[in-house]
C-alpha positions in Angstrom: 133.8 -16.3 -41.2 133.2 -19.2 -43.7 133.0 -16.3 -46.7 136.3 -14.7 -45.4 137.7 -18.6 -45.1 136.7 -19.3 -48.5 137.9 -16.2 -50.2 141.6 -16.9 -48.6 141.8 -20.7 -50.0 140.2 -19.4 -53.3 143.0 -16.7 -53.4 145.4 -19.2 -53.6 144.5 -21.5 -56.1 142.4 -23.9 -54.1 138.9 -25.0 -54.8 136.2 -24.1 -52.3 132.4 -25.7 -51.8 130.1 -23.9 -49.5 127.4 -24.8 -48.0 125.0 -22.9 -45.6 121.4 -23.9 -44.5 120.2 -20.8 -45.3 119.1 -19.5 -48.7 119.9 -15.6 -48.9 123.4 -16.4 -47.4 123.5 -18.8 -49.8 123.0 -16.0 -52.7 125.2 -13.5 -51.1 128.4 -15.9 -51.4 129.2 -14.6 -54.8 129.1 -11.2 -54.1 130.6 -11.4 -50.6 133.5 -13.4 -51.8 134.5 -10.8 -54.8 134.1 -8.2 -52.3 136.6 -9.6 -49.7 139.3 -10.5 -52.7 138.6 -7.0 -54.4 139.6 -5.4 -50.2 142.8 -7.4 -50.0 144.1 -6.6 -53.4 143.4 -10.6 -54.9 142.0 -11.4 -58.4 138.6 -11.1 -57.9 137.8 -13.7 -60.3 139.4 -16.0 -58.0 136.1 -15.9 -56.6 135.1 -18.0 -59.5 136.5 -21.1 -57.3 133.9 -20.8 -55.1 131.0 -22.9 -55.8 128.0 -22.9 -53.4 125.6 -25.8 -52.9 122.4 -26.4 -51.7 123.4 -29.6 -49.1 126.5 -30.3 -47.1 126.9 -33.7 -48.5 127.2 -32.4 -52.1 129.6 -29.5 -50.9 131.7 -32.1 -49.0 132.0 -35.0 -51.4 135.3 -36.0 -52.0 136.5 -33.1 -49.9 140.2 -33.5 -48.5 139.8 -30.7 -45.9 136.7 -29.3 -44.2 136.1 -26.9 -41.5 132.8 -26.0 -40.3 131.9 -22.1 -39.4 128.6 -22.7 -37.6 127.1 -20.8 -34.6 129.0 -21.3 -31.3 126.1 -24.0 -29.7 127.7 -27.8 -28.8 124.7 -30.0 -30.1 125.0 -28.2 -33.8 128.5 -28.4 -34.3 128.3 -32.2 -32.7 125.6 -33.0 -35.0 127.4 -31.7 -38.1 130.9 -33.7 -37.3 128.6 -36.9 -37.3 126.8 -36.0 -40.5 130.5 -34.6 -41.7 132.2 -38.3 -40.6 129.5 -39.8 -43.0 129.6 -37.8 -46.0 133.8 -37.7 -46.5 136.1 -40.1 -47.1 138.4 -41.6 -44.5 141.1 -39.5 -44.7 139.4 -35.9 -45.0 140.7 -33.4 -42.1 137.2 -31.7 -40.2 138.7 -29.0 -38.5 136.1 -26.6 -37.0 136.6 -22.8 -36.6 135.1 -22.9 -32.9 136.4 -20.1 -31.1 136.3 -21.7 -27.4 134.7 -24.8 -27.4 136.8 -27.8 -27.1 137.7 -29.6 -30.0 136.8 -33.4 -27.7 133.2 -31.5 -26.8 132.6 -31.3 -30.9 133.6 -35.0 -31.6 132.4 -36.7 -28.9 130.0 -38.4 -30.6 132.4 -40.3 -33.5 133.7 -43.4 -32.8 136.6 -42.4 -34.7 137.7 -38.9 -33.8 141.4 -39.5 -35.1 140.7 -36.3 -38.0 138.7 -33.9 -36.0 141.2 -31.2 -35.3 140.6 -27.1 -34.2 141.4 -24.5 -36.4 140.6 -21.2 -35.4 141.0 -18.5 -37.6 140.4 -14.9 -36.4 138.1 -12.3 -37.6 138.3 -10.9 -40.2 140.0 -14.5 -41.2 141.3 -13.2 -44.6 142.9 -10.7 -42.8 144.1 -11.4 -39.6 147.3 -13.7 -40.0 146.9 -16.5 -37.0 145.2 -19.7 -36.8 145.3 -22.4 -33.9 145.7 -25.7 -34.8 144.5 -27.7 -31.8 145.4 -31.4 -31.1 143.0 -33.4 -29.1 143.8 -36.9 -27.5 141.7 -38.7 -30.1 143.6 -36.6 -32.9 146.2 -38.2 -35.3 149.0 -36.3 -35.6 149.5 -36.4 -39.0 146.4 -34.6 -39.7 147.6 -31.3 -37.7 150.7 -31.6 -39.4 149.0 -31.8 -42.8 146.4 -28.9 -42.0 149.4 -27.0 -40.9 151.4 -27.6 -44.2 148.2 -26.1 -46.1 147.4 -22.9 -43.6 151.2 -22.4 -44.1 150.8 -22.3 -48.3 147.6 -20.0 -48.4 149.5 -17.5 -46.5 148.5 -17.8 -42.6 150.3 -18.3 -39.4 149.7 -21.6 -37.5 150.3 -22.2 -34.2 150.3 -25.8 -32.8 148.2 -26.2 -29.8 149.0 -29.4 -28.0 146.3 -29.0 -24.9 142.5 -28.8 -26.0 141.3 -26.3 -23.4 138.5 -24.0 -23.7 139.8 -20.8 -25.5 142.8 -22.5 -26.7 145.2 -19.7 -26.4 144.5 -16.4 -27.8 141.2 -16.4 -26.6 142.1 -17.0 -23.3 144.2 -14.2 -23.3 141.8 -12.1 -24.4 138.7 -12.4 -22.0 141.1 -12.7 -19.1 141.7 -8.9 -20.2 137.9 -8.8 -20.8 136.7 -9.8 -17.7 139.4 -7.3 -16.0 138.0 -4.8 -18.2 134.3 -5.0 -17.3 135.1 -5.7 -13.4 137.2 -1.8 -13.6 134.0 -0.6 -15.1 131.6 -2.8 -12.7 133.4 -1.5 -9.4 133.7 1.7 -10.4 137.3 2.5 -10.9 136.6 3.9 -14.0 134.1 4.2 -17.0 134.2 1.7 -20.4 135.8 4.9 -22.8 138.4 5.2 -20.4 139.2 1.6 -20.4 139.6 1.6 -23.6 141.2 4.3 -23.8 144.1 3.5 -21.2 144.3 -0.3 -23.4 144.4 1.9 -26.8 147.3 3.8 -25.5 149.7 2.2 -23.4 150.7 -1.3 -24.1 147.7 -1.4 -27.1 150.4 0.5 -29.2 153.2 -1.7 -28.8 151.9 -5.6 -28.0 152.2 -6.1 -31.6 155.8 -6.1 -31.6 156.5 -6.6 -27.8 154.2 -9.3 -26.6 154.0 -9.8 -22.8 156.6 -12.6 -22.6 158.8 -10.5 -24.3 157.9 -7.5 -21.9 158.7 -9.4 -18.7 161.5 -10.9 -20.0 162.9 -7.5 -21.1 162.2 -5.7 -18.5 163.2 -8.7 -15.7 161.6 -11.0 -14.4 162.4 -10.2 -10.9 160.5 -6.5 -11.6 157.4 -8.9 -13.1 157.5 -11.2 -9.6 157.5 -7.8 -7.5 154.8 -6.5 -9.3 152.6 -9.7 -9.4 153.0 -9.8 -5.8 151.3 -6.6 -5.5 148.4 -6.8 -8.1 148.0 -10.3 -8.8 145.9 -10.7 -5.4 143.4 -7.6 -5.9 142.2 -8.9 -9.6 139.5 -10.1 -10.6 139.1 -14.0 -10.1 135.2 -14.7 -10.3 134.6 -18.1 -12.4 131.3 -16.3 -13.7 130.1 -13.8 -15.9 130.1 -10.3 -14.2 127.0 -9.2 -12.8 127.0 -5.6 -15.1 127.5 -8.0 -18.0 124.7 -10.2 -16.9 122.4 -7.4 -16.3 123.1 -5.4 -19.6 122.3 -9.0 -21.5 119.4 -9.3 -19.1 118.3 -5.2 -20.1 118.6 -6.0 -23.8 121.9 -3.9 -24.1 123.5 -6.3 -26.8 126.0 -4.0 -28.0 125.7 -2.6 -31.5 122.7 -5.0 -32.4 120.9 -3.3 -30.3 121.8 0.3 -30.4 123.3 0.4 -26.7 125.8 -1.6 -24.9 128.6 -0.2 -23.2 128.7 2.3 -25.8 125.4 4.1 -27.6 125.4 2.7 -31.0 124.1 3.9 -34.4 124.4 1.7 -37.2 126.7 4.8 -39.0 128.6 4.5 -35.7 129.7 0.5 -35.7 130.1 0.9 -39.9 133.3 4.0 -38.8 134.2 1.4 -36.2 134.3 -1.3 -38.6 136.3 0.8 -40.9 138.7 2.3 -39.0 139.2 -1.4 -37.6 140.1 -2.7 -41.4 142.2 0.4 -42.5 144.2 -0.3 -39.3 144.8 -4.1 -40.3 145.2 -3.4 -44.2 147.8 -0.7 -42.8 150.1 -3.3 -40.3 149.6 -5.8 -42.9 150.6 -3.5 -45.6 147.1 -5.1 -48.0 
């Protein structure tokens, strides 16, 4: 994420320090960054904008926007807004690119959390056109205003989130379809190909230009409340993991790190996935 980030502000004139703790991913900046301009038809040499440092107070210093891409655990990214809060100047944005943790969680521990904002990019970030801008109750509104003003100008769709709830938005969305999608599996209705399968097409094929509001509204809403009626009640509701995902973790069966999930993975396998995944985006993106 913070390579694909980086590459996007870089494509558009901007300046970029990175840091990352660790050495080799340090090296493989460079490379990575070329690689991602060269796939979405930039300069490469744009890449040239990208410096990479060794610490995060060097690669933050006089900074005027900052978003931190670290792993998805609370105390990390809470650590790194106090150490961020310390190293930049009063008036730098720190946005962090959490995908479901609230944005309060993160700056919890800052007396002044006025410029800690959510922005949320999507993978991959340099192509996928959304990022949620989310407002907490300690965040100045200025500073969502001025980090939307800048996602607008490198190209990217923001969207203003005014609640800081876990998931935000999209993400809620999509693991409320997740979890209905391993409980089908889990109760045996069906098996995960034909999941997918029925998702891939039916409304898969058309929720990029006829999103559900849309939908019920064009079809009625008085057909939506009928139909509600009837399936809302037999969903699944559970607050809690489902017990096949729990066990597959439990098992080992990671997904494609570990060669079995719901799927049987080979590494050739997830590389086709991966590329039939970018050709489709480069495709309805027209990159």
């Amino acid at each position: 994420m913070g390579n694909g980030i980086a590459a996007v502000f870089a494509a558009h004139g901007h300046p970029v320090r990175l840091f990352d703790p660790v050495e080799p991913a340090r090296q493989a900046v460079p490379a990575r960054v070329r690689s991602i301009l060269k796939d979405i038809g930039e300069d490469v040499e744009a890449a040239r904008r990208v410096s990479v440092h060794a610490t995060l107070e060097e690669a933050v210093r006089d900074a005027d926007f900052v978003t931190e891409a670290a792993p998805e655990k609370l105390p990390v990214k809470q650590e790194l807004f106090v150490r961020l809060a310390a190293a930049t100047g009063p008036d730098c944005i720190l946005a962090s690119n959490t995908s479901v943790i609230p944005i309060t969680d993160i700056g919890a521990k800052l007396s002044d959390a006025s410029r800690v904002i959510g922005t949320h990019w999507w993978n991959p970030p340099y192509l996928i056109p959304l990022v949620e801008v989310v407002q907490t109750e300690r965040s100045d509104a200025k500073y969502i205003a001025r980090a939307m003003d800048l996602l607008k100008r490198v190209g990217k769709l923001p969207v203003h989130v005014k609640r800081d709830v876990p998931g935000f938005v999209a993400n809620r969305l999509q693991h409320a379809l997740w979890r209905e999608a391993i409980s089908l599996v889990e109760t045996g209705v069906c098996d995960a190909q034909t999941v997918d399968l029925c998702i891939k097409n039916s409304f898969g094929v058309r929720i990029a230009v006829l999103a559900p509001l849309e939908n019920a509204d064009l079809v009625g809403l008085d057909l939506t409340e009928d139909i509600h009626k009837v399936i809302l009640p037999d969903l699944n509701r559970s607050q809690a993991p489902s017990p096949l995902l729990a066990e597959k973790v439990k098992k080992g069966e990671l997904g494609v790190k570990t060669g079995k999930g719901f799927y049987d993975w080979t590494p050739e396998k997830a590389d086709e996935v991966r590329a039939r995944m970018l050709r489709h985006l480069r495709a309805a993106l027209g990159k």
